[in-house]
C-alpha positions as CSV (number, residue, x, y, z in Angstrom):
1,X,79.1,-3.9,19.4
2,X,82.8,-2.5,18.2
3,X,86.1,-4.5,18.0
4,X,88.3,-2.8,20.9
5,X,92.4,-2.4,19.9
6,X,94.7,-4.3,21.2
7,X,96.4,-1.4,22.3
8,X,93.8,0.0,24.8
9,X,94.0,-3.3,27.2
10,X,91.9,-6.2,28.1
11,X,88.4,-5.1,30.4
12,X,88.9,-7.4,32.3
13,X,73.8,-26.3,71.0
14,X,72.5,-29.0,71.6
15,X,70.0,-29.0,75.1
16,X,69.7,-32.5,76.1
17,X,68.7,-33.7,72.6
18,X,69.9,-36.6,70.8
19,X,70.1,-37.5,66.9
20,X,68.5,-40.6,65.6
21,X,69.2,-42.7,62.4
22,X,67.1,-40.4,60.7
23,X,68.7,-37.6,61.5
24,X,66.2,-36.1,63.6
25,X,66.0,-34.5,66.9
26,X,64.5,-36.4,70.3
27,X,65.3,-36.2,73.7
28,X,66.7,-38.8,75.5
29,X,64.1,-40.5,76.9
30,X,61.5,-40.6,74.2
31,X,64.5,-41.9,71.8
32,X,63.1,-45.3,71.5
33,X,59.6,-44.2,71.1
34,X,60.5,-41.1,68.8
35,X,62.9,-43.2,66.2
36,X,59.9,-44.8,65.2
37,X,57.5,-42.0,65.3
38,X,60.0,-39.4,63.5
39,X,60.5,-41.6,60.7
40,X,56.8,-42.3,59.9
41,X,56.7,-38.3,60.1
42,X,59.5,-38.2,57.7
43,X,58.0,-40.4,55.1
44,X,55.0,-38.6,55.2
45,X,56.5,-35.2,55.0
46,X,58.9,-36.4,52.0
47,X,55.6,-37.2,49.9
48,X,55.4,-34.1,47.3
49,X,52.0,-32.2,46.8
50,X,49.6,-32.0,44.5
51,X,50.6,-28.7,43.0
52,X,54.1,-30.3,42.4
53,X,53.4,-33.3,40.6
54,X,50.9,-31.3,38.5
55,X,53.8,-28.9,37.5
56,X,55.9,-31.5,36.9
57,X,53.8,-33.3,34.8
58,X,53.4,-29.8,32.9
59,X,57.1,-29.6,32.9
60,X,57.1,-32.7,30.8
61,X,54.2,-32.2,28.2
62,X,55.5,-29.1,27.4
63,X,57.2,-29.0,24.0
64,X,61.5,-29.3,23.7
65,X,62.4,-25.8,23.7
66,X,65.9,-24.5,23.4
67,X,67.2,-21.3,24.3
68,X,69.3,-21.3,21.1
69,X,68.3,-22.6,18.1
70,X,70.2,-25.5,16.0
71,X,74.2,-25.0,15.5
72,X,75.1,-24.5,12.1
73,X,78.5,-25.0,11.2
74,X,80.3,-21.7,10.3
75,X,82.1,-21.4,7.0
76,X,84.8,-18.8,8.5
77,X,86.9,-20.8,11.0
78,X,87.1,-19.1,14.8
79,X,89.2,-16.7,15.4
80,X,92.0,-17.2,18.1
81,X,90.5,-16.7,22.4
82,X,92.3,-14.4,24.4
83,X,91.6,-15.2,27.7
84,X,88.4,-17.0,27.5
85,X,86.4,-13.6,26.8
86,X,88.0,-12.0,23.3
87,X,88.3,-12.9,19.7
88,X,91.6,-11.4,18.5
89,X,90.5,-10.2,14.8
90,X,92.5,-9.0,12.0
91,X,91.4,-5.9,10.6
92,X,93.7,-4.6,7.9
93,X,96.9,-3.8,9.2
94,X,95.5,-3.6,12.9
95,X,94.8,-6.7,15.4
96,X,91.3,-5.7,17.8
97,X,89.7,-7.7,20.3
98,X,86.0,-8.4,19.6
99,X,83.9,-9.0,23.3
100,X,82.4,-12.5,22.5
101,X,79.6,-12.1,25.2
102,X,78.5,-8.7,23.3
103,X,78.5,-10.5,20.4
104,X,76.6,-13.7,22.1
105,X,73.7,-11.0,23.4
106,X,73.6,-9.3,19.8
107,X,72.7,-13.2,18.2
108,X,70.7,-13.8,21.2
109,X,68.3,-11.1,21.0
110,X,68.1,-11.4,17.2
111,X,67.4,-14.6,18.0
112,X,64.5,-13.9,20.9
113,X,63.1,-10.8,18.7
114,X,62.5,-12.8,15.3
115,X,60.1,-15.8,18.0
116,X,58.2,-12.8,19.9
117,X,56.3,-13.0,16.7
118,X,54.4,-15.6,17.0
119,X,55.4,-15.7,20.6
120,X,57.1,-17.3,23.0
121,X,56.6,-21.0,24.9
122,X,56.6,-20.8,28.5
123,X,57.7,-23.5,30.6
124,X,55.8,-24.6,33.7
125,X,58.2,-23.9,37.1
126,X,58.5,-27.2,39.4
127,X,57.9,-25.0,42.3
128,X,56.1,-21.6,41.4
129,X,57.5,-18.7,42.8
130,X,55.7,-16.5,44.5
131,X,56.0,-12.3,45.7
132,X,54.4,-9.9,47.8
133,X,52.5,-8.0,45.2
134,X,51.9,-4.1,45.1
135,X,48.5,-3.2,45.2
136,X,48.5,-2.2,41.9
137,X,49.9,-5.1,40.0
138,X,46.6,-6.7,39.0
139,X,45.8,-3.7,36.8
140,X,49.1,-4.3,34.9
141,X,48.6,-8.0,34.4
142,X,45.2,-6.6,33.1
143,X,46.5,-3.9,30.6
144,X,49.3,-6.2,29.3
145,X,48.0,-9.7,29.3
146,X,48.5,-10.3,25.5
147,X,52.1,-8.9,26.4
148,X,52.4,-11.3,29.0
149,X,50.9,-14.2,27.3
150,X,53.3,-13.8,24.6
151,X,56.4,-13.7,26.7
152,X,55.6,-17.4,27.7
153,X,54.6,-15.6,30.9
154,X,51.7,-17.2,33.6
155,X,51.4,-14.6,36.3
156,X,48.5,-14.6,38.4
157,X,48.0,-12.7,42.0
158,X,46.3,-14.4,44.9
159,X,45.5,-12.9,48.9
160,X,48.2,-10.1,48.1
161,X,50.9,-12.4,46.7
162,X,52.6,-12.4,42.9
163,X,53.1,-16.4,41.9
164,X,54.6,-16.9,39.0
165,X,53.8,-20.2,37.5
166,X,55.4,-20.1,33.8
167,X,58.5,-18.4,32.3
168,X,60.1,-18.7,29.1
169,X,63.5,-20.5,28.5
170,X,65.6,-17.5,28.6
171,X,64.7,-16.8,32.5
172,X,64.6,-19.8,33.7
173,X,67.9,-19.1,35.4
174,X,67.4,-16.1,36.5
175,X,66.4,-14.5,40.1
176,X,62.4,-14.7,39.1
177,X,61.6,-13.1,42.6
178,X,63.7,-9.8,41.4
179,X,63.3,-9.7,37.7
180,X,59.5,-10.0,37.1
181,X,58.5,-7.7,39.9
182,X,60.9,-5.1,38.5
183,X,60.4,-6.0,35.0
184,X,56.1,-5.1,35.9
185,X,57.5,-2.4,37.4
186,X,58.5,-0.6,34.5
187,X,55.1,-1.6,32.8
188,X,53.0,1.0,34.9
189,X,54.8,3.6,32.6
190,X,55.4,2.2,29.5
191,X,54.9,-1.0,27.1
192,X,58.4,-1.9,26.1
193,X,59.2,-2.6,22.3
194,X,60.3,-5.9,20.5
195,X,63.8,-5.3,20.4
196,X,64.2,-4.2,24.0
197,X,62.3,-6.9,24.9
198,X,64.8,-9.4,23.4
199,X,67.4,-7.5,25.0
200,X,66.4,-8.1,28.5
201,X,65.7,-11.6,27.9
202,X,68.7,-12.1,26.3
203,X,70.9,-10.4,29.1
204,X,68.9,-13.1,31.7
205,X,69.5,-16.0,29.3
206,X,73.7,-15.2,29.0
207,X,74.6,-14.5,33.1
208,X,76.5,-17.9,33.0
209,X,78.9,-20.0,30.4
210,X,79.1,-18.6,27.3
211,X,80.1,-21.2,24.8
212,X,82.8,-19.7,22.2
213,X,81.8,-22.1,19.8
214,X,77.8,-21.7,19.9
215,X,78.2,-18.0,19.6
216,X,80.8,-17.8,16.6
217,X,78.8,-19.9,14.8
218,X,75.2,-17.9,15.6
219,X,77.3,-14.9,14.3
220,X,78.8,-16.4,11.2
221,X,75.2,-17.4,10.1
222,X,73.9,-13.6,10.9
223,X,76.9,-12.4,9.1
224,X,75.7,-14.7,6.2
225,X,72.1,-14.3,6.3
226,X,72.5,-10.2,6.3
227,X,75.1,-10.4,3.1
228,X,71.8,-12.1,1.0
């Protein structure tokens, strides 16, 4: 993570069908009949399954978990934003621009690195996600499984297909369907460390918003923490 100067720039048909109140499709002659037939089938088919009220009754036992921790307030007011993406810093006689989203993935994977100790608490997905799975994917799970257990991670592979029932915090906005199969990709050739660990979670956890504010203060209290 360096300051950049100023100097250098900023990076910067329809076929004789007919809708009904409920919005579904019947031909014209079994309108009368189908308005009333549809609509049972649509209150039937609205009802959610099993699997989903389980996993959303998961979803809410599991314990608050935020992806950042508790906001201190910093003791070093924030520098001034230059368009919505740089800290303009004073550095002796010289003004540089410091990348706040570098900065937010440095806290952040501090941040992820110091739980993966006593591991991380997966969230149960509403609607588990699920993969065509390479034939050798079970072996990984079976190799890595404290890995994956302490990721916050529930991966299990049934008739040929990766379902991925738990994630931590960090990806739950991620593409799941792209980033675990890749991510057990890389695990047939080697077991990654903490800190790059923290890093690719991190990077999933900051692809939106970045708040200014949450992120100069994570920093002023690593800044702090560091000078003890």
């Amino acid at each position: 993570m360096q300051a950049k100067s100023v100097s250098a720039g900023r990076e910067g048909t329809s076929f004789g069908t007919q809708t009904n109140a409920f919005g579904s499709m019947v031909t014209p002659r079994d309108s009368q009949r189908g308005s009333y037939s549809m609509g049972e089938s649509r209150q039937r088919t609205e009802l959610p399954s099993k699997a989903a009220i389980a996993s959303y009754g998961a979803l809410l036992q599991t314990p608050a978990y935020s992806v950042k921790d508790q906001v201190v307030q910093p003791s070093v007011p924030m520098p001034t934003i230059l368009d919505g993406q740089y800290w303009v810093m004073a550095i002796g006689d010289s003004l540089c621009l410091l990348s706040i989203k570098s900065v937010a993935l440095v806290t952040r994977s501090q941040e992820i690195e110091a739980k993966l100790a006593t591991g991380l608490i997966g969230q149960p997905l509403l609607m588990p996600v699920s993969v065509a799975a390479d034939a050798d994917w079970q072996a990984v799970l079976d190799e890595n499984e404290t890995l994956i257990r302490q990721l916050g991670l529930e991966l299990t592979i049934r008739y040929q297909q990766l379902i991925i029932k738990k994630v931590p915090p960090y990806l739950r906005e991620s593409q799941l369907a792209k980033v675990i199969p890749e991510w057990l990709q890389s695990l047939r050739f080697e077991a990654p460390a903490p800190s790059a660990l923290a890093i690719w979670l991190a990077k999933h956890s900051l692809t939106g918003f970045v708040s200014a504010v949450d992120t100069w203060a994570a920093f002023s209290q690593l800044a702090e923490e560091k000078s003890c």
